[in-house]
N, C-alpha and C positions, 0 to 999 in steps of 0.2 A: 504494500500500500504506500502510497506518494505521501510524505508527512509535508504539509505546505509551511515551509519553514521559510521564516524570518519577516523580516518588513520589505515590500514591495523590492525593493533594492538591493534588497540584502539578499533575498530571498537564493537560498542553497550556497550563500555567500563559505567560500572554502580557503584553506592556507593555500599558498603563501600572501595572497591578493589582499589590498586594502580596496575597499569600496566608498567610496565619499556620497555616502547613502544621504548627504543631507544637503549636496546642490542643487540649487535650482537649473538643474541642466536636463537634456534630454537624454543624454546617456550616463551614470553612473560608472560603467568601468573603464578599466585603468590597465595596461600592459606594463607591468612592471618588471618585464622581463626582457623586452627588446632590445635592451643595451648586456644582455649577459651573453656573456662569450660563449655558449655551451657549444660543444662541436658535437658534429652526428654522426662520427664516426667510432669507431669503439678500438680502443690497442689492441693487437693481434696477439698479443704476449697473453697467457691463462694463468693469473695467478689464484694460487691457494691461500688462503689468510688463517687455514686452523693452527698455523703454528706462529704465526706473526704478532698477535696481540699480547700485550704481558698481561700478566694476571696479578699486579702489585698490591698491596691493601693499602698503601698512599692513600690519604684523603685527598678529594680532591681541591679542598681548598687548602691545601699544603702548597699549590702552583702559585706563583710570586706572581701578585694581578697588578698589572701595570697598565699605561693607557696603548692603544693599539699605534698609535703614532701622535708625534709633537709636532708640531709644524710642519707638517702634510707628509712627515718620514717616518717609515715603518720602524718600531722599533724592535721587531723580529728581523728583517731584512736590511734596513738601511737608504732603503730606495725608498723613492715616492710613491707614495700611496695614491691609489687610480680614486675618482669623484666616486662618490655613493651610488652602486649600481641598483640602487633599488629606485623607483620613482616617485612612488609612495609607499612609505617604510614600515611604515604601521597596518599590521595584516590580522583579519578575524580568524580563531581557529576554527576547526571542523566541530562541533556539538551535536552532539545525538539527541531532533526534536528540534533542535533550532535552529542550527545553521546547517548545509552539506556536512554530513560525516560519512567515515569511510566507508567503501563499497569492497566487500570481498570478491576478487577476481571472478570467480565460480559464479556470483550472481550475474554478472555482463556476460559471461561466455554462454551461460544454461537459457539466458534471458536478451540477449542482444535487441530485441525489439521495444524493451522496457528503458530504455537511455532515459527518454525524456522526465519517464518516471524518478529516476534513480536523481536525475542532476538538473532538470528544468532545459532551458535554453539556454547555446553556448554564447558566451561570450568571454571578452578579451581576459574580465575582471576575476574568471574563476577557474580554479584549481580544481582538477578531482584527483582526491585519493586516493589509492588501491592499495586492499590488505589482503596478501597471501604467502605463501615460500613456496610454489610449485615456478619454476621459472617460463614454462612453456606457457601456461594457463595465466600467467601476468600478462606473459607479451599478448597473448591474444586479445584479454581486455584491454591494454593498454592500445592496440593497434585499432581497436572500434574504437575506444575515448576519439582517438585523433582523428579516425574516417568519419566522427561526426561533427566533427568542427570543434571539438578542445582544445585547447592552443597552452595546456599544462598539465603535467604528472606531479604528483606527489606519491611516493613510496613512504606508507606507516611505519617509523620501526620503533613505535614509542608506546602504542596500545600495550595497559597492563592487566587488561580485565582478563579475567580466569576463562572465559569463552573465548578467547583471541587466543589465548596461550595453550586451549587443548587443539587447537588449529595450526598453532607452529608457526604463527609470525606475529606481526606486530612488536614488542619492546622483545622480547624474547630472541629474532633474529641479531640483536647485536651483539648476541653468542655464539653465532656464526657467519661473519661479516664476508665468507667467502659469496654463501647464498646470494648475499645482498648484490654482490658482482655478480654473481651471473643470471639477476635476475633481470638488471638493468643493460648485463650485452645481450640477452637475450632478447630485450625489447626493440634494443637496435637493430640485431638483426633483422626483426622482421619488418623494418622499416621504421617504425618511429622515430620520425626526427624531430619533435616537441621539447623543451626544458623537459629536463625530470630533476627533481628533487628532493629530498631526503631526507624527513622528520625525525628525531630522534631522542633518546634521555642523555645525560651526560655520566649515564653508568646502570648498568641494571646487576642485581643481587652483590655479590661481594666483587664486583669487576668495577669498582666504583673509583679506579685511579686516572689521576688525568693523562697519566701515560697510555693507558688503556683508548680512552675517549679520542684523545690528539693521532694514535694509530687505526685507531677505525676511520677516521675523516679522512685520515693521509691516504688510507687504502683505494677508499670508495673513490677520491678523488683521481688516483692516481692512475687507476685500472679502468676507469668509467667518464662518462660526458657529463659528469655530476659537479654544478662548481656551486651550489645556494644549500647549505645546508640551516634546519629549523631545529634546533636545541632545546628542549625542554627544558629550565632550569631546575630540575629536583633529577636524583637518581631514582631506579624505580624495582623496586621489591618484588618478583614474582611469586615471594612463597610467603605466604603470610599476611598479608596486607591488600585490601582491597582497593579498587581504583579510589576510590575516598580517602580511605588511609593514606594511600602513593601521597596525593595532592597536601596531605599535611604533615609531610617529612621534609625537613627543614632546607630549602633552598639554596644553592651551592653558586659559587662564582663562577662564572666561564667565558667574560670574555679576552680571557686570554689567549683563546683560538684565536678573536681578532687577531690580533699580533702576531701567534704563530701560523693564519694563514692567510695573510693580506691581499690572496691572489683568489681568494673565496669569497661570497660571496654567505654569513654568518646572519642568522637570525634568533633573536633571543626568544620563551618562551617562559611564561607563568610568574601571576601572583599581579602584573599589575594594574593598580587603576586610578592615577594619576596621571594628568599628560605632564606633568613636571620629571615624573619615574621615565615616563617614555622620550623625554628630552633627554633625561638624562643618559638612557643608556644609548642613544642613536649618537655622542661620543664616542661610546668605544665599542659600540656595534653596527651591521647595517640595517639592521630589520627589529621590530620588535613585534611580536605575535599577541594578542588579547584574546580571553575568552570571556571569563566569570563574567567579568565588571562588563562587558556587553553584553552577556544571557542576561543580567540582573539589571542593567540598567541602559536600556537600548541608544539615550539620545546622549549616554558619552562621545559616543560614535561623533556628535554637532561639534563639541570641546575640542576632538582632536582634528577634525575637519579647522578649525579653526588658530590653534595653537600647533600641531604640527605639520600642518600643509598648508597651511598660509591663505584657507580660503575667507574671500572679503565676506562679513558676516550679511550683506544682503543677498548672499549665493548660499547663506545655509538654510535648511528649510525649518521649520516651526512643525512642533509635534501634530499639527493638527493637520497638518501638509500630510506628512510621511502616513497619517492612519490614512487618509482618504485616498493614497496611493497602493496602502496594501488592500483597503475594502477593495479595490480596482481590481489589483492583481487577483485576490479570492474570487470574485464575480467571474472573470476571466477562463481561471482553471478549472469551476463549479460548471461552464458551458462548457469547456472541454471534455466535460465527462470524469473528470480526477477524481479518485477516492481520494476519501477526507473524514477524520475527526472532527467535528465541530470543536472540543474542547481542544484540537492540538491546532487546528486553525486557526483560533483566536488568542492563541497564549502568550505569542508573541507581542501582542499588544498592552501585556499585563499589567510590567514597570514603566508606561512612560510618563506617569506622573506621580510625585510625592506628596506627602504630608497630607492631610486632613481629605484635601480634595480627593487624593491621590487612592486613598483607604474606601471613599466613599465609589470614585470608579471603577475600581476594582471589584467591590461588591454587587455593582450594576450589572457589571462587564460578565461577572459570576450567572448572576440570573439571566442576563441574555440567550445565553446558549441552551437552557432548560425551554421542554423538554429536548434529550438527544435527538429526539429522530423531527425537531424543531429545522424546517428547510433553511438552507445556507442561508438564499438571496430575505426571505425574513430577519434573517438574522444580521443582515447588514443593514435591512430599512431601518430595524430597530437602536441599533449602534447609530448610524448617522442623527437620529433624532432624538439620541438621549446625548451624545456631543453639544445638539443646539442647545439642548435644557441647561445643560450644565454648566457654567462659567469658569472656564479654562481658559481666560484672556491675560494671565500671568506667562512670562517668558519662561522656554524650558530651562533655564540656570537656576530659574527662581523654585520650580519644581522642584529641581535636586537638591537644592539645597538642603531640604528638608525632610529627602525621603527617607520612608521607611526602610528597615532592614529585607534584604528578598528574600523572598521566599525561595526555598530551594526548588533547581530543575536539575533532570539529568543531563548529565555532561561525559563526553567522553575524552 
C-alpha cells in the first residue's frame, strides 16, 4: 500500500536531497548532485575487504577532531580544498510513514510495475534507497530506479532494526564491506550510470574504531564510483538494543573524515535541530542530514530554507500555503486510484502549529478523519473549512515558539 507521505513537496522526500518545500516556486527540487565527480565506470581490479578492516576497540572519539581545513587548505592533505559540492547541504532522511524510506530490492524486482507506488514521481530532488546484500537483485532494482527516471541511489548500510538484520543488510553489511563492493560494480555493470551513494553508522557492535570506519570509506571509495558518503552520527548495536535504543547511544564525533577525505564528498547524520547546529557543522562538513526535528516539526524545514540557503523570506511559504498544497496533492492521488490511510494521510499535517492553538488543531485535525471509512475528498472539504474557522493569522516562528513536545512517530 502507497503511504502518502509528507507535505505536498516533500512528499516521499528521501536522502541525500534537501527540498526547499517552502518556496514560493513552481518547482521545489534541487540537483544537488551535478557538480559531483562520480565516474560510471567501475576499477577492473576485485578487491576483497574481509581481511582489510581492523577490528581495534579504539573509541572512536579517541581520533584528534580538528577543522577539515583553515583557509581553504586541507589539513589532511595540504592542498586546497575544492567549493562545497553539495548545492543545498541540508538533506531530509528516509522515515518510515513520513518521508520515502527504504525499499528492499526484492520489492522493485517481484513488483516493477509498483515504482510509482513505492516513490511517487521522479524528480531531480529525490533519492531512493535500496536495502538488500544479494548483488544481482540490487543491480536489477537499481537499473529500473534509473529506467524510470531516478536520477539517485542510495545504498542503506545503517538500518539497525532486527527485520533488516535477519535479511542480511542494512547496518549489518558494514561487517562485510567487501559485499558493499560488489554490490555497487554490480550495479555498474549493468548499466547504471546515476550517483550512488552510501548511508552509513560510524561503527556497528564492537567494530566501533575510527580506524575501522576511515577503512571502510577508503574501500568503498577506492574500489567503487562512490565519492558522497551519509554518516550516521551514533554507532549502532545489532544485538541488544532496539532501533530506539540505537538513537539514544551517545553520539560520537566524525568529522574528521572531513579532513581525512577532502576529495569526498561527507554528510553528517543525527540529533539535530537547530539551524545554528546545522551552521555549525556545514564548517567542517558538506552535508548535514535531519530527520526527528522535521517528523516532529515540519515548518523547520521554513528556518533552514531561510538561515541556510539564503532564501528571501517573501519566497518562503506560510503554513497555511504548504497545507492547501498537500490537501492538493491528497485530492490528486485519491483520483489516481492510491490506496491510502486516512489516518497516515493526514498525519503529516499534525505538528504544524504550536501552543494552545496548536493542541486545539490537533484535536480537530483528530476528529476529522473519524469515521475511517469517512471519504478522502470529505475529509478535505472538512479540513479546508475548519482552517477558515480557526484563526491561525500568527507567523509560523511564532507557532514554534511555543510548541508542544511531539508526539512520537515511527522513524526509521
Amino acid at each position: 500500500m502507497l503511504i502518502l507521505q509528507g507535505l505536498r513537496t516533500i512528499k516521499r522526500l528521501s536522502l541525500p536531497k534537501s527540498a526547499s518545500i517552502f518556496r514560493k516556486m513552481t518547482s521545489t527540487a534541487f540537483d544537488l548532485s551535478e557538480s559531483l565527480t562520480s565516474q560510471t565506470q567501475e576499477p577492473t581490479t576485485s578487491v576483497s575487504a574481509s581481511n582489510i578492516l581492523p577490528s581495534s576497540t579504539q573509541a572512536f572519539t579517541d581520533a584528534v577532531s580538528t577543522p577539515a581545513a583553515v583557509n581553504g587548505i586541507s589539513m589532511a592533505s595540504g592542498r586546497p580544498v575544492e567549493p562545497r559540492r553539495i548545492k543545498l547541504p541540508i538533506a531530509v532522511a528516509p522515515m518510515v510513514d513520513v518521508t520515502t524510506s527504504m525499499i528492499h530490492c526484492n520489492a522493485l524486482v517481484y513488483n516493477p510495475k509498483d515504482l510509482y507506488n513505492f516513490f511517487g514521481e521522479p524528480w531531480e530532488g529525490k533519492v531512493v534507497q535500496l536495502g538488500g546484500s544479494d548483488p544481482e537483485a540490487m543491480a536489477k532494482a537499481a537499473k529500473l530506479v534509473q529506467d524510470n527516471g531516478y536520477k539517485e541511489l542510495n545504498l542503506n548500510v545503517g538500518c539497525p532494526s532486527p527485520r533488516v538484520q535477519k535479511g542480511a543488510f542494512g547496518a549489518v553489511l558494514m561487517k562485510t564491506p567487501s559485499i558493499v563492493v560488489d554490490i555497487i560494480q554490480e550495479m555498474r555493470k549493468v548499466g547504471v550510470t546515476i550517483p550512488i551513494t552510501v548511508k552509513c553508522r560510524i561503527g556497528v557492535d564492537n567494530l566501533d574504531s575510527y580506524e575501522y570506519l576511515h577503512d571502510f570509506i577508503e574501500l568503498i571509495s577506492t574500489t567503487t564510483s562512490v565519492d558522497h558518503f551519509i554518516v550516521h552520527a551514533r554507532k549502532c548495536w545489532l544485538k541488544g538494543l532496539s532501533p530506539k535504543q540505537n538513537r539514544s547511544v551517545p553520539p560520537l564525533k566524525h568529522e574528521v573524515l572531513a579532513k581525512d577525505f577532502p576529495h569526498l564528498t561527507i554528510t553528517i547524520n543525527g540529533g539535530f535541530n537547530t539551524t545554528d547546529q546545522l551552521k555549525e557543522q556545514l564548517n567542517l562538513v558538506d552535508g548535514v542530514m535531519v530527520g526527528r526535528e522535521i517528523m516532529d516539526r515540519p515548518m523547520f524545514l521554513a528556518k533552514v530554507d531561510a538561515a541556510c540557503h539564503n532564501v528571501p523570506p517573501e519566497e518562503i511559504k506560510s503554513t497555511e500555503e504548504v497545507i492547501e498544497e498537500f490537501l492538493e496533492y491528497v485530492l490528486a492521488e485519491h483520483e489516481r486510484g492510491t490506496p491510502h490511510s486516512n489516518s497516515i494521510v493526514m498525519a503529516p499535517l499534525k505538528m504544524l502549529y504550536g501552543g494552545r492553538r496548536g493542541r486545539e488543531y490537533r484535536r480537530r485535525l483528530a476528529a476529522l478523519i473519524l469515521p475511517r471509512t469517512k471519504p478522502l475528498p470529505d475529509i478535505v472539504r472538512d479540513m479546508r473549512q475548519m482552517l477558515q474557522e480557526m484563526d491561525f493569522s500568527m507567523s509560523s516562528s511564532e507557532n514554534e515558539s511555543d510548541h508542544d513536545e511531539p508526539e512520537s512517530m515511527s522513524q526509521s
